[in-house]
N, C-alpha and C positions, 0 to 999 in steps of 0.2 A: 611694655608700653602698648597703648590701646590708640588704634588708629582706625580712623570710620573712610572709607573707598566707596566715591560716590562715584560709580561709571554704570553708563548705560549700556556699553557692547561688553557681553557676556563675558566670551573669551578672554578679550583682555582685561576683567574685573578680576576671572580668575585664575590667571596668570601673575598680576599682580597679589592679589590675596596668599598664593600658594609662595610664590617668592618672598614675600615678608617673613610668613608663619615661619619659614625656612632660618631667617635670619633675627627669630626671637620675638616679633611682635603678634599682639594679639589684634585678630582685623575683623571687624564688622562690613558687611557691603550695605549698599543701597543703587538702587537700579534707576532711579527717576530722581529732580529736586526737590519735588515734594517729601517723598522717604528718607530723603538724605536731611534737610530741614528740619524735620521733625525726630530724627535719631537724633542729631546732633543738639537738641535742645532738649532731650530726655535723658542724654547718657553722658558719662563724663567721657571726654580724649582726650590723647596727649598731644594729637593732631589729625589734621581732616586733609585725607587729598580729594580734591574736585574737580571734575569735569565743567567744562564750561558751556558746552551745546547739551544739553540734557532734557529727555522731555518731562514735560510738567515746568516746574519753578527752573525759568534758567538760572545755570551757576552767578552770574554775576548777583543774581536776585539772592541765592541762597548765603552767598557773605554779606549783603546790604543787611538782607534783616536778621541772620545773626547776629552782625555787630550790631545791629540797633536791638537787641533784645538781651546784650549785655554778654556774648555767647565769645568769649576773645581765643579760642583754641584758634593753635599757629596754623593755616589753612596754605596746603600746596595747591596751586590750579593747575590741571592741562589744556591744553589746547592743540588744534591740529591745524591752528595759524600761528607762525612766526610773526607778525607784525607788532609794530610797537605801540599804536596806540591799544592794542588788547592789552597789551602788558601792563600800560599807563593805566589804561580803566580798572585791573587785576589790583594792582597797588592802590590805588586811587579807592575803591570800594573798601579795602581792608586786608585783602590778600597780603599773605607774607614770602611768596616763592611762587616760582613758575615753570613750568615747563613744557617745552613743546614734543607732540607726540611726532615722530615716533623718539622715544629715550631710553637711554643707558639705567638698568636697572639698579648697577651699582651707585650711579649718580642720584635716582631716587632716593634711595635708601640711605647716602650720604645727608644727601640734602634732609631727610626727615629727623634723621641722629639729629642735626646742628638748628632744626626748628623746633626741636624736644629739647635741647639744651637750654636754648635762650627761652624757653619757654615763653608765658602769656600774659604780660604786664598790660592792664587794663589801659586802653585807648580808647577816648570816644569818638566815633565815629562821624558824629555832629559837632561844631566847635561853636564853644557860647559863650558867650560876655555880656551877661545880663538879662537884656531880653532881646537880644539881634543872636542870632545863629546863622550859621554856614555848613554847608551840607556837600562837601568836595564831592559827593557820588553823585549826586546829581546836579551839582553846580548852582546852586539856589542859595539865596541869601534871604531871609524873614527877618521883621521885626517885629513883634507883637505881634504875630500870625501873617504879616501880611506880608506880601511878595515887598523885593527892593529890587528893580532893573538896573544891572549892574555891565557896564562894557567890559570885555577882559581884562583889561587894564586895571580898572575901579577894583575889579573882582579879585585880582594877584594883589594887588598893596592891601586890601581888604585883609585878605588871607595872612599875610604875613603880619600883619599889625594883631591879629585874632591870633596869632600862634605865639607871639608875643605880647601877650596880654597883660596888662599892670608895668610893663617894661620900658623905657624911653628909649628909643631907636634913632639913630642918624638918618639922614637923607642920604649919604654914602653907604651905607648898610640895606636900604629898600632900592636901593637902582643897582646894584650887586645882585641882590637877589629877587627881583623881580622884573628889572628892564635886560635888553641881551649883551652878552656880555663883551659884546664889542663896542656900545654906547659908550660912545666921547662926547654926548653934549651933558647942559649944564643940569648940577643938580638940581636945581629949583624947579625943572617939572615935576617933582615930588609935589614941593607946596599947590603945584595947579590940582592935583589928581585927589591931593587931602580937603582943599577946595569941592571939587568935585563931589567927593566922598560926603560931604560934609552933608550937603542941599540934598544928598539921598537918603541917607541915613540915619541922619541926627537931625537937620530942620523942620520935615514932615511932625516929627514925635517930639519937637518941642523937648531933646535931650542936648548936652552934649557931652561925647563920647569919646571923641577924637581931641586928645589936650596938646599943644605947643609946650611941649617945654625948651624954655630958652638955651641957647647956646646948646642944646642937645640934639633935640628933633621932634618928634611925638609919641604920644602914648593913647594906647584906648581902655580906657575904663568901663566899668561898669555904667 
């Protein structure tokens, strides 16, 4: 198994690389984002572990434009922050695993077996339905090229209607999984935010995108 170790302190790049090679894989280093970026879109992996403070191309940047350049190897991040919105943005970008430094080498190595197993089922990065796109990494919504200002709110039902695409969805199914999960009022703020969604999205562009179907809920099409 061929695994590319993008860290920039030496030491523990080869520390790392020496403990793998020990436990059967074959490892490539890279010292900076930019090196790492550019191995990893020259060479095949079975997996990428990545630093996320790196000089040159920060890590976050080195999984954005991987996966936008079609590049889906199962990508471990480190970090030498525990916090959880790093983790949200880690996943959120494309990242598939995480971990924070300092860590159990065994558990590395665990962890990279079971992201080699499940291997690298094409995801894209951007999600599109026709010609509106959403871009979870950096939270932007386009239509025709053009920006759509979207409150969080508009932005999560958005999201979820786009990942359900061609699909008819309940109003109990989007306040499930988009309002909090202690929300006891009524579902019809759905219809206000599809509303909402509407006059952003689909009436600028003279589309409509967002359908009612009856007795079900909505769908969005093409």
């Amino acid at each position: 198994m061929r695994v590319l170790v993008v860290e920039d302190e030496s030491r523990l790049a080869e520390t790392v690389r020496r403990g793998l090679v020990a436990e059967g894989f074959v490892v490539e280093i890279a010292h900076d984002g930019d090196d790492g970026f550019h191995t990893a879109l020259s060479s095949d992996f079975d997996a990428i572990v990545l630093d996320i403070m790196l000089p040159g191309r920060h890590g976050y940047d080195v999984v954005h434009d991987l996966r936008a350049n079609g590049i889906w190897t199962p990508i471990l991040m480190l970090s030498a922050k525990d916090g959880e919105y790093d983790l949200a943005d880690a996943f959120d970008l494309g990242a598939d695993d995480y971990l924070v430094k300092p860590f159990s080498f065994v558990v590395l190595v665990a962890r990279l077996r079971a992201l080699v197993r499940r291997g690298a089922p094409e995801r894209p990065a951007i999600l599109s339905v026709g010609d509106l796109q959403l871009d979870p990494a950096r939270h932007r919504v386009t239509r025709r090229g053009e920006d759509v200002a979207l409150t969080p709110r508009e932005y999560s039902v958005l999201e979820f209607l786009m990942r359900r695409s061609g699909v008819a969805v309940s109003r109990s199914e989007i306040v499930r999984s988009v309002w909090d999960a202690h929300y006891d009022g009524d579902e019809n703020i759905v219809e206000v935010y599809i509303g909402y969604l509407r006059k952003k999205i689909d009436q600028p562009f003279g589309v409509r995108s967002i359908e009612t179907v009856r007795g079900v809920g909505y769908r969005l099409i093409p």
